[in-house]
N, C-alpha and C positions, 0 to 999 in steps of 0.2 A: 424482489430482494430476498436473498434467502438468508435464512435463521444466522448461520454461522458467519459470514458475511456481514450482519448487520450487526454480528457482538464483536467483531475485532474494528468495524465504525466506530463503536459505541465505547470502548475502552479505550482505545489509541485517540478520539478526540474528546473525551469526556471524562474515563474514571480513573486513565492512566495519570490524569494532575489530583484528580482524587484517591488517593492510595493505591491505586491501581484495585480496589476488589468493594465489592457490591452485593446486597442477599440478592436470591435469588428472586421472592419476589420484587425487585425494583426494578431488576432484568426485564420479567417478565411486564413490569409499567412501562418500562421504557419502549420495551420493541412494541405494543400495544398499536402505539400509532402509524407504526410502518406497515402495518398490517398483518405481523405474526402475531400466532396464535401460540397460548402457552407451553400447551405440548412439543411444539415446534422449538421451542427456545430450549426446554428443558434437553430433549434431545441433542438439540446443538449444543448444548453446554456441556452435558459427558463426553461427548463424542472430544470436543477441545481438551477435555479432562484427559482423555485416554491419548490423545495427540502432546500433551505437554504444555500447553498453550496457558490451561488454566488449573490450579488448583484448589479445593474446597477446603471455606476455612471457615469458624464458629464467630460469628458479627454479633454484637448487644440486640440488635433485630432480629436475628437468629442464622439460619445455613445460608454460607454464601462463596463466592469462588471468587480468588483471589490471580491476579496475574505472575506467572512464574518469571524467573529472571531470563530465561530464555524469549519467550514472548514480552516481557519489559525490553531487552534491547530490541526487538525487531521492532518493535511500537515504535522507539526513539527513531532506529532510522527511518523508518516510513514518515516519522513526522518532519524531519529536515528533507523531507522530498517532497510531501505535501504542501507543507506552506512554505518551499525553497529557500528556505535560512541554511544556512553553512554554509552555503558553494561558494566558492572563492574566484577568482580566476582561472581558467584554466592554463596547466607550464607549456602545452603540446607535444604532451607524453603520452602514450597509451598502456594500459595496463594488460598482458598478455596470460593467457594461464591455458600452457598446453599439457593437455591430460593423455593419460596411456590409455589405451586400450580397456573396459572395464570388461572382466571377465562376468561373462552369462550368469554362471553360477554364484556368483557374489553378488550381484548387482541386476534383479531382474529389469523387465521394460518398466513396470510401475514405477519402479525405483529411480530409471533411469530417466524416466519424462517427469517425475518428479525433481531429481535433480535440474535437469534444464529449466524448469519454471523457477525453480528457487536464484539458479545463476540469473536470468532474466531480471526478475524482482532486482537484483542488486545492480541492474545495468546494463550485465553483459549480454553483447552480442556473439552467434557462434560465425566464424570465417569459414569453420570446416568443420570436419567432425572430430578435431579434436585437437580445434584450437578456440578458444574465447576471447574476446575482445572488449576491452569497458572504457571511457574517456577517463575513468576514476578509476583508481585502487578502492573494492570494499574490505576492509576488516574480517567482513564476516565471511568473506568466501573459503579461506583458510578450512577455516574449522569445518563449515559444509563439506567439502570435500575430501577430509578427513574424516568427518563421521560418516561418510559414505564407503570409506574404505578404497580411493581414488588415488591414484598413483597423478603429481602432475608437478609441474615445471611451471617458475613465473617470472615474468622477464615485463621489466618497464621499458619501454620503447619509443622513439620517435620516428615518426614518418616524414622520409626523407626524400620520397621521390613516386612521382606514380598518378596513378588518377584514384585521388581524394575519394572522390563523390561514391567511384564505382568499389571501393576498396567498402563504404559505410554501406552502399546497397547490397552487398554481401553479408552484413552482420546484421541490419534489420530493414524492416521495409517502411521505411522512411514516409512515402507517399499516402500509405495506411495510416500510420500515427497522424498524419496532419489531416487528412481526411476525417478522423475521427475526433482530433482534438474542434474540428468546424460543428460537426455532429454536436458532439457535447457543448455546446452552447447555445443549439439551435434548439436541443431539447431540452435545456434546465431554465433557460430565459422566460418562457411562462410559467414556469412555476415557482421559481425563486420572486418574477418578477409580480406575481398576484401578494406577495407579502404586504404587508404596509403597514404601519405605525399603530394603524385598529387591529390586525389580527391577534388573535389569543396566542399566549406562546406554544401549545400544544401543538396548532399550523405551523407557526415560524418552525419547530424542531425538527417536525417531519420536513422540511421542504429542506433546511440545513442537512439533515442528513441524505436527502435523495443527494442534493448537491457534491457533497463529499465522501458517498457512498459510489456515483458517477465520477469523480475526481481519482479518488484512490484505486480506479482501472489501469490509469496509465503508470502507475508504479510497476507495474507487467508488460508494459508496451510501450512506454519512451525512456530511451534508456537515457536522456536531460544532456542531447551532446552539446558542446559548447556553442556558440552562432556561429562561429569562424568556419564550420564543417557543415553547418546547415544551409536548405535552399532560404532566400530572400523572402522577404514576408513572411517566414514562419506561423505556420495559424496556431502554436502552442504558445506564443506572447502573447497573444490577445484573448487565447481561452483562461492564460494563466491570469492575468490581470481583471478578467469577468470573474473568476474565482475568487482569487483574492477580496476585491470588492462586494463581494454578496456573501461569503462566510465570514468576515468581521461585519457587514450591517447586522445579519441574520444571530451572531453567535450573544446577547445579552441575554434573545426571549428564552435563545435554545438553553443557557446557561440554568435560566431560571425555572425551567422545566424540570431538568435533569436534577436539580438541585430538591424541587417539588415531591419528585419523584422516589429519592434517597429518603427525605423526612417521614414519609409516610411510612406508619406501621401497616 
């Protein structure tokens, strides 16, 4: 688990109900038991600094970094995807946003595989090169692809005729996600599943977060289509609901850690 990685864990299921910000040493308590090392955290925490993510603020404890409002909303929507609260039915509309061409010179590759990860994250599938596909409107694509400097077009849409299946294995690869969503249960099941009512909550926290540190992958890699579009059996129902069930058993010790962890000067 790497440092940066395990502070946007660590704020989006933990500090973001707590003001969103934290000293620095409590950071450094926390990740402790994931196995970073201080240096390692401190690093990652400028680095988020100089990215926007977080900003440093003076705590009664003393120096500490606080969650900027740009990283507050990404938190909020990652957490209506993590623990699947919000989603409604779906109308069997698709949401479309075709983009121009982006010029070299405005927009290098870094910038540009950077943008397809972020459209990802919110969903979207690509059809082509320059067109995107999401079962949902996100809110937040707008502005992404205006601070990117992106010329593009968005059209809500229904699909009205065609082969379904091979239209979604063009925007993502479908058989990967389920593939992996089986993986991820096959490797958190012993270790979520060694918890038990004696463990110290220091264990429980760490195993909670492996669990939801493993979960919060597919926010990059299933873009949550509705069932009606999906193959039969789906193995992201059953990873979701092994999820579900092992971060609310797990989440009092982990509560009570993180909380541990805050108090300490």
């Amino acid at each position: 688990m790497q440092a940066r990685s395990a502070l946007f864990d660590l704020y989006g299921d933990h500090l973001r109900q707590r003001g969103g910000r934290a000293p620095i040493a409590a950071l450094i308590r926390l990740l402790g038991p994931l196995g970073i090392a201080a240096p390692a955290v401190r690093t990652a925490v400028s680095r988020m600094v100089r990215q926007g993510w977080l900003a440093p603020v003076r705590l009664p404890s003393g120096a500490g970094y606080q969650l900027t409002p740009r990283a507050m909303r990404r938190l909020d929507e990652a957490a209506t995807r993590i623990y699947r609260t919000g989603r409604g039915g779906w109308d069997g509309r698709f949401d479309l946003i075709v983009v121009a061409p982006p010029d070299p010179a405005a927009l290098g590759r870094a910038e540009r595989d950077r943008l397809a990860a972020d459209l990802a994250f919110l969903g979207y599938g690509r059809l082509d090169a320059a067109v995107w596909i999401a079962a949902r409107p996100a809110g937040e694509a707008d502005q992404l692809l205006l601070d990117a400097g992106v010329r593009f077009d968005r059209f809500s849409a229904a699909y009205t005729g065609g082969d379904a299946a091979a239209m979604i294995a063009r925007a993502w690869n479908i058989s990967a996600v389920g593939a992996a969503y089986a993986g991820f249960v096959a490797q958190l099941a012993p270790i979520v599943g060694s918890v038990t009512r004696l463990t110290d909550d220091r264990t429980a926290y760490a195993a909670r977060c492996a669990l939801v540190h493993a979960w919060r992958a597919f926010l990059f890699r299933d873009p949550q289509l509705p069932a009606s579009v999906l193959p039969p059996d789906w193995p992201g129902t059953a990873a979701a609901a092994f999820f579900d069930r092992h971060a609310a058993r797990l989440r009092p010790a982990a509560d009570r850690f993180v909380d541990h962890c805050l108090r300490e000067n």
